[in-house]
FIKOLZA-1660 file (N, C-alpha, C; in steps of 0.1 Angstrom, whole numbers, plus 5000, padded with zeros to 4 digits):
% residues 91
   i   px   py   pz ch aa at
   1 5008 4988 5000  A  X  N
   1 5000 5000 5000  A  X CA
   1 5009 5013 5000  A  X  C
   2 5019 5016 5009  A  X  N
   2 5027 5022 5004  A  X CA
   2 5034 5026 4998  A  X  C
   3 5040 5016 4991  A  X  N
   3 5044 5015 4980  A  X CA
   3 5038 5023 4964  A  X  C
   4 5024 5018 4967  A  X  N
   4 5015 5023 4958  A  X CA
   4 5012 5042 4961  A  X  C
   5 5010 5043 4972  A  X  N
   5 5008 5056 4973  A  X CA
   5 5018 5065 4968  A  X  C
   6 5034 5062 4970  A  X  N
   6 5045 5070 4963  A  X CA
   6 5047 5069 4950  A  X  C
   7 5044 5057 4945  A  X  N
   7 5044 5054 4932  A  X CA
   7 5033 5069 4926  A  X  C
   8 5022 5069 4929  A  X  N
   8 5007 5076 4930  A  X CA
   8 5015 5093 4934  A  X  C
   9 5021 5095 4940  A  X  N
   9 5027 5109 4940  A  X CA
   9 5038 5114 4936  A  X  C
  10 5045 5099 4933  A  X  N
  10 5059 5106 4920  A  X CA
  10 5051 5110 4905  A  X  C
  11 5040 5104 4903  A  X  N
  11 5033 5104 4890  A  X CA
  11 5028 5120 4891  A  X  C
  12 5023 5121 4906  A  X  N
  12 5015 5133 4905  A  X CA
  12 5025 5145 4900  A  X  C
  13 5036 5142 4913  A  X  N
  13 5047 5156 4911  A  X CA
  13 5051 5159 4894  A  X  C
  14 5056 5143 4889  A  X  N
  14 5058 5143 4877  A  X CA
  14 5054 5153 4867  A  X  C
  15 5037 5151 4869  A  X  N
  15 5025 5156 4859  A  X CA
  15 5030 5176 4865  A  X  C
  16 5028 5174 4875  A  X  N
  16 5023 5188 4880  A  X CA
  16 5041 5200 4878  A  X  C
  17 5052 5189 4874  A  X  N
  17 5063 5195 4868  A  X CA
  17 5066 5200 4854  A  X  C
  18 5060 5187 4847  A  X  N
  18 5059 5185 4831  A  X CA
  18 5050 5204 4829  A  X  C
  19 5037 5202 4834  A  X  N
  19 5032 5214 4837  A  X CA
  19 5038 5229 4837  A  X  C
  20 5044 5227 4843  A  X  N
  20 5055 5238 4852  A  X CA
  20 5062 5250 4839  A  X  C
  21 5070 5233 4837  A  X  N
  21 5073 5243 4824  A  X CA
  21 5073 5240 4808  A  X  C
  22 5060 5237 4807  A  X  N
  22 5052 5238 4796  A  X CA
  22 5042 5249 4793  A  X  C
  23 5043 5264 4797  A  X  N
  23 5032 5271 4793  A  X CA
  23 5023 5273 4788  A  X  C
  24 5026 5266 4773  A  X  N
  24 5018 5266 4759  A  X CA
  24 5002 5257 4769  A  X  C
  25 5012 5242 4774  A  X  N
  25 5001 5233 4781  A  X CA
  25 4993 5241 4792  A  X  C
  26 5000 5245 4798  A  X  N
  26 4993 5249 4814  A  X CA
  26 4982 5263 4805  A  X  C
  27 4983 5272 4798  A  X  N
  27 4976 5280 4791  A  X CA
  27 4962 5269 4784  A  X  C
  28 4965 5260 4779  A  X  N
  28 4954 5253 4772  A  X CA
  28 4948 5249 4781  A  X  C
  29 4955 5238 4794  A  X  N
  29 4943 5236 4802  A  X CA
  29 4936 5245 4812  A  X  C
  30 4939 5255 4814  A  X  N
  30 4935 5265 4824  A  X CA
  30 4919 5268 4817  A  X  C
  31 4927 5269 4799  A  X  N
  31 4909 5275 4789  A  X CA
  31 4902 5262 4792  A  X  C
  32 4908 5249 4791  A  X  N
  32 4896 5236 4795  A  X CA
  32 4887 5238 4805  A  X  C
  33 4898 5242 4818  A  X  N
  33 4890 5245 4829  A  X CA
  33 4877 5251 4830  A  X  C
  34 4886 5264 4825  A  X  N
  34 4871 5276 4823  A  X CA
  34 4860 5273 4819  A  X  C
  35 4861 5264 4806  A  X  N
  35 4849 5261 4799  A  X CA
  35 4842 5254 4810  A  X  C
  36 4851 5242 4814  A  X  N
  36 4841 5236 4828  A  X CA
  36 4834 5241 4838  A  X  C
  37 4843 5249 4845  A  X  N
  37 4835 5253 4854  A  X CA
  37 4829 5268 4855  A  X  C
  38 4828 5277 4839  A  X  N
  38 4822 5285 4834  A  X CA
  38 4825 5301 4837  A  X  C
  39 4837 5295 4845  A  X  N
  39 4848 5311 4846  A  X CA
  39 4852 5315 4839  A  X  C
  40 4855 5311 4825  A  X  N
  40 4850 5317 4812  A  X CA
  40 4843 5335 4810  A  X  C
  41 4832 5332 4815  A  X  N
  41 4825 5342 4819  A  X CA
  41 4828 5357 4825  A  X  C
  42 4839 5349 4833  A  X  N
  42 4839 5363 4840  A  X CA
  42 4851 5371 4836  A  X  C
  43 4851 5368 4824  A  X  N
  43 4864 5375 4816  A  X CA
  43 4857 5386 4814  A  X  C
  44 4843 5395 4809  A  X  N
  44 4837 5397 4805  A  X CA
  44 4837 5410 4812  A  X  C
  45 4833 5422 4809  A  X  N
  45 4831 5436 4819  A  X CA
  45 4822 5444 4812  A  X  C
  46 4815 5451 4818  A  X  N
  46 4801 5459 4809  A  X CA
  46 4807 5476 4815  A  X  C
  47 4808 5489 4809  A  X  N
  47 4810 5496 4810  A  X CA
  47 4799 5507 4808  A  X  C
  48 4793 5513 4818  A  X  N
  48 4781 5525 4811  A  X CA
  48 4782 5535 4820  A  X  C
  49 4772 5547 4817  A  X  N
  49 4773 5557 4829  A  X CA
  49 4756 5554 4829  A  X  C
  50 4760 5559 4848  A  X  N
  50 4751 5554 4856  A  X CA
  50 4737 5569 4850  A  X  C
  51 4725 5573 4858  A  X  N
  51 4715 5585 4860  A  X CA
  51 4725 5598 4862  A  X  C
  52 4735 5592 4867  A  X  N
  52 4745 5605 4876  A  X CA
  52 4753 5608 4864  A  X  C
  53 4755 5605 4854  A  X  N
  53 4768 5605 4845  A  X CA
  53 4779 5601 4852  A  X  C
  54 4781 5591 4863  A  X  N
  54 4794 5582 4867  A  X CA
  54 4796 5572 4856  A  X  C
  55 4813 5570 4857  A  X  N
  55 4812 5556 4850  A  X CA
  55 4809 5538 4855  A  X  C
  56 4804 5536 4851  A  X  N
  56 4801 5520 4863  A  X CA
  56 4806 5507 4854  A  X  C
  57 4814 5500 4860  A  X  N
  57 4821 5488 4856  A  X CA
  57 4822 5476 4860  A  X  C
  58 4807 5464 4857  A  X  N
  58 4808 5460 4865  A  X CA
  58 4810 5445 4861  A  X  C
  59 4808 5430 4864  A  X  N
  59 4806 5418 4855  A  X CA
  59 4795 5412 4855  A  X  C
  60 4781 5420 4859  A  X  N
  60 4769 5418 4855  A  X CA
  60 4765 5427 4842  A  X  C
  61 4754 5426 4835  A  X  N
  61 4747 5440 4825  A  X CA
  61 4741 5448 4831  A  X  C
  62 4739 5460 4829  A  X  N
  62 4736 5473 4832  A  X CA
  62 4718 5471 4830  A  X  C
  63 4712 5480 4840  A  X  N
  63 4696 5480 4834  A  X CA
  63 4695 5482 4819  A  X  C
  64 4680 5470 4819  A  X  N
  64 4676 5473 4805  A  X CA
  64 4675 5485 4800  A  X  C
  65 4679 5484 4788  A  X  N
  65 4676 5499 4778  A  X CA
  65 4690 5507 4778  A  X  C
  66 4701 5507 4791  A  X  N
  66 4710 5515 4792  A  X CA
  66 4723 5510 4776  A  X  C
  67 4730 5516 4775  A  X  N
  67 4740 5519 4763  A  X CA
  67 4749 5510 4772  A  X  C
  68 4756 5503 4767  A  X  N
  68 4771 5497 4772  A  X CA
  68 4782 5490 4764  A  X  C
  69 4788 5494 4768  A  X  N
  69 4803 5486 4761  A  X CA
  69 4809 5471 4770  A  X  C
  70 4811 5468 4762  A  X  N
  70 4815 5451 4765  A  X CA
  70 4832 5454 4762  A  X  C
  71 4834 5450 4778  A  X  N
  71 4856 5445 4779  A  X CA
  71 4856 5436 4780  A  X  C
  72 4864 5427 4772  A  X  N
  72 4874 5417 4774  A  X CA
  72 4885 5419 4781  A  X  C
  73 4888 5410 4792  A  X  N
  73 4901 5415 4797  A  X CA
  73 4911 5397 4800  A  X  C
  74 4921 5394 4799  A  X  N
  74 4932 5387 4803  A  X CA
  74 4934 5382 4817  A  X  C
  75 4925 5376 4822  A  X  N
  75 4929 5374 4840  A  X CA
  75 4946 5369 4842  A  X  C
  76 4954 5369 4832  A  X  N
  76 4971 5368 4836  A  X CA
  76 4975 5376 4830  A  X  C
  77 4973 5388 4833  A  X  N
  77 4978 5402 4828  A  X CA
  77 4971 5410 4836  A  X  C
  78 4981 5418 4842  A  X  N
  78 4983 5430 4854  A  X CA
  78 4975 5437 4847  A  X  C
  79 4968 5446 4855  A  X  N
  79 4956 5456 4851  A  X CA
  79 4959 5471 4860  A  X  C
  80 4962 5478 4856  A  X  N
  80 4963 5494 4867  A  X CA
  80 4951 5500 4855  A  X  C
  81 4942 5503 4865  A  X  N
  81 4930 5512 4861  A  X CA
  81 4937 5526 4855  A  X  C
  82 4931 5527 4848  A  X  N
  82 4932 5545 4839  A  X CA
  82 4923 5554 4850  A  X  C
  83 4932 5563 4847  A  X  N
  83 4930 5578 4856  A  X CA
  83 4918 5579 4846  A  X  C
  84 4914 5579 4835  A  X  N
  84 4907 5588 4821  A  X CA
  84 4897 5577 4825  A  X  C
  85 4888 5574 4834  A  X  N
  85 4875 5566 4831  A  X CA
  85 4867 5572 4832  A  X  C
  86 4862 5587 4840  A  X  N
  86 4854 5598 4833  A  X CA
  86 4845 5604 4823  A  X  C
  87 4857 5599 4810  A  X  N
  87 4854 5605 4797  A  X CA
  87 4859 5616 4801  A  X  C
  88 4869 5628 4807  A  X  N
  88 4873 5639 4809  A  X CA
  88 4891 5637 4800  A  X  C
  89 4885 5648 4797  A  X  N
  89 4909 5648 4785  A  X CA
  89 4917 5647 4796  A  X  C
  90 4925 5643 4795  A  X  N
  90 4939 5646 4802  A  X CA
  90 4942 5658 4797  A  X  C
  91 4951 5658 4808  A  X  N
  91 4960 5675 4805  A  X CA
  91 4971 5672 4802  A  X  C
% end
């Protein structure tokens, strides 16, 4: 029985190294995942201004009838929010 259990976690480490540094792979199955368990989804961002003219950004849709823009965004890629979400110019 022991025997079998290390046998059972040199395979795992194995798998979970091959992984490691295989990107291309670890990239493909991460999208398998998503589709599975439908995190997929929440790549997704809806952008509109609110009654107030704010901007609102959220990963549900905005009330019916409102105007919005649909983001796609990269969950493995750094995100620093823009100063310019206003709709105001920079100076």
């Amino acid at each position: 029985m022991k025997k079998a259990l290390l046998i059972l976690l040199g395979l795992l480490l194995g798998a979970g190294l091959y992984l490691y540094t295989e990107p291309e792979l670890q990239r493909q199955a991460r999208q398998q995942l998503d589709k599975l368990t439908g995190t997929e989804q929440s790549r997704r961002l809806y952008r509109w201004q609110d009654a107030g003219g704010q901007w609102q950004v959220t990963d549900q849709p905005p009330p019916a009838g409102t105007d919005y823009e649909i983001l796609q965004y990269d969950p493995e890629t750094n995100v620093i929010p823009s100063k310019n979400l206003t709709g105001q110019k920079k100076d």
